[in-house]
C-alpha angles and dihedrals in degrees: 000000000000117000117239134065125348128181104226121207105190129177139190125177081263102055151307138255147178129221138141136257135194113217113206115172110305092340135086139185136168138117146219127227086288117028140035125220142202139165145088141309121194118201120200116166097326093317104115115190133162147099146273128210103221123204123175116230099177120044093185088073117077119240119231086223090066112238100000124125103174124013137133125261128206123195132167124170132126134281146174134228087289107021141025131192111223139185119207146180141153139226084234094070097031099205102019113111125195129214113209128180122188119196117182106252094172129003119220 
């Protein structure tokens, strides 16, 4: 995957959502209207894996992951040079799995 900014479409069985996230190198960070996240994305012949550190800033917006304000994602799937398919949960919500599509918005 290219590094720079990508739009990001994510979905749960209690919701769905939209943010942004910058790719550099094997790192990413970026937000919604409700959470920040940070973490890490490896990329090995189209197979992404990796994790976010997630942290709540607004406690007004509802979270897709139900009552959590701060909590660890885990994704893997699989991507291109300018957009990636993931799958996500987290140990935090045991049985709730995330959707998640990324689409380049903007390369570095």
């Amino acid at each position: 995957m290219k590094d720079g900014l990508y739009g990001v479409k994510f979905q749960t069985p209690f919701g769905a959502g939209a943010g942004v996230i910058v790719k550099n190198g094997d790192r990413v960070a970026g937000g919604d209207t409700a959470f920040a996240w940070d973490g890490s994305l490896n990329v090995a012949n189209d197979v992404l894996g990796g994790q976010l550190n997630v942290q709540r800033h607004d406690q007004g917006m509802p979270s897709v992951f139900g009552p959590l304000n701060t909590f660890v994602l885990t994704f893997h799937g699989s991507g291109g040079e300018e957009a990636a398919t993931l799958t996500a949960s987290t140990p935090s919500a045991p049985g709730v799995n995330m959707t998640i599509e990324m689409k380049l918005l903007k390369a570095a």
